[in-house]
C-alpha positions in Angstrom: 147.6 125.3 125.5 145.2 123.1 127.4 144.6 119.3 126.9 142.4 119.9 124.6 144.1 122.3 122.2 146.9 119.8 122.7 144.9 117.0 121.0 143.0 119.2 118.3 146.6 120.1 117.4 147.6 116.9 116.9 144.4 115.9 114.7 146.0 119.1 112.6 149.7 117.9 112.7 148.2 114.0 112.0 146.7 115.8 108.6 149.7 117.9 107.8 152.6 114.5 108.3 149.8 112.4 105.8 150.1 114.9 103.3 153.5 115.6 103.4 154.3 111.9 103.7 155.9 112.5 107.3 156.6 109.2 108.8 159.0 110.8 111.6 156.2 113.0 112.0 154.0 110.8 112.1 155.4 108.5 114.5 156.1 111.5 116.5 152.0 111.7 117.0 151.5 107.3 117.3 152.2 105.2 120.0 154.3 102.0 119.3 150.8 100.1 119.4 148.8 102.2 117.4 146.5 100.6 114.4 144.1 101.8 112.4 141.2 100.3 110.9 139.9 101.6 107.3 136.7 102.0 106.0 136.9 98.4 104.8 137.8 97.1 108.1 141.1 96.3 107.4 143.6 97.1 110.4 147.2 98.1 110.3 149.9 98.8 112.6 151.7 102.1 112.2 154.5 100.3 110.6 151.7 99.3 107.9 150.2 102.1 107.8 153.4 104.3 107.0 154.3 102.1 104.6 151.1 102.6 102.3 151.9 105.8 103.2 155.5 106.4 101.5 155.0 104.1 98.6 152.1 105.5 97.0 149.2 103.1 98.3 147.7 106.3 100.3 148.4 110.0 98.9 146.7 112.6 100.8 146.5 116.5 99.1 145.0 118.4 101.6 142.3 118.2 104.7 139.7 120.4 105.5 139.0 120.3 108.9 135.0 120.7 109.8 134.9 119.5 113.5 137.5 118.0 115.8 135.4 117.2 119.4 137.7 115.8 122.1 136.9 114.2 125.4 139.7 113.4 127.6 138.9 110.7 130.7 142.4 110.7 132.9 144.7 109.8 131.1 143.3 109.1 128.2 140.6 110.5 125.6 139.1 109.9 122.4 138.8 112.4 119.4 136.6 112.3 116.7 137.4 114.5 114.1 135.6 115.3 110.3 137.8 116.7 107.9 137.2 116.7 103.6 140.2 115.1 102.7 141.5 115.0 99.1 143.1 111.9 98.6 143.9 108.7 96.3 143.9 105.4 98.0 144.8 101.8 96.6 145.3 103.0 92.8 141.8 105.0 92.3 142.0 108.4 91.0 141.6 111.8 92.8 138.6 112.2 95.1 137.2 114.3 98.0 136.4 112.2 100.7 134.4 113.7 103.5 136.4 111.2 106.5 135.8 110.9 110.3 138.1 109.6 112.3 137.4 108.1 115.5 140.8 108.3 117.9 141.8 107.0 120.6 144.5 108.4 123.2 146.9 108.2 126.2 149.0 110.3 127.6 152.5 108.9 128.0 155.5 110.4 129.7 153.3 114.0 130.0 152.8 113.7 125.8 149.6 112.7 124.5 149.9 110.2 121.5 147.4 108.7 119.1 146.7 105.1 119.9 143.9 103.8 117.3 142.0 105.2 114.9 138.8 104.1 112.9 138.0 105.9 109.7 134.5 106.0 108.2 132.6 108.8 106.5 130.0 111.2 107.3 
């Protein structure tokens, strides 16, 4: 696989770790300094992040993938990728969310790992 493939592949794997509630998995994909900032504009560190993640604050079902568009500058690149994403976040019920996520990258040690990412919707 190319660069490319590498980080559409990890946009994938990011999907598949959320839904199965993956934090090795996950952290597998992060740098230590990765955040994320929600739609609300609330940021969180991975540690954060995970933790939502395991105890119920964020439950993911499934992701379908529309668009994943890469650009890689050196070392680094950003991803923005568009996926319908069933989910339940912060107590709601079950809804399809149509999410884009705008990622940042680096490579480190010959692996590329997600730094940041900013959800919002399209």
């Amino acid at each position: 696989m190319n660069d490319i493939e590498i980080i559409e592949d990890i946009y994938k794997q990011y999907w598949k770790c959320m839904i199965n509630k993956d934090a090795a998995g996950l952290r597998s994909l992060m740098s230590e300094d990765y955040y994320l900032m929600h739609i609300t504009g609330t940021l969180q560190s991975v540690d954060e992040f995970i933790r939502c993640l395991l105890d119920g604050t964020f439950n993911y079902y499934s992701a379908d993938h529309d668009d994943i568009h890469v650009t890689i500058n050196g070392e680094t690149a950003t991803m923005i990728g568009k996926s319908k994403v069933m989910a339940a976040v912060y107590g709601s019920g079950k809804n399809r969310w149509r999410l884009r996520g705008d990622f940042t990258l680096r490579k480190e040690q010959g692996n590329w790992k997600l730094t940041s990412s900013k959800a919002s919707t399209y």
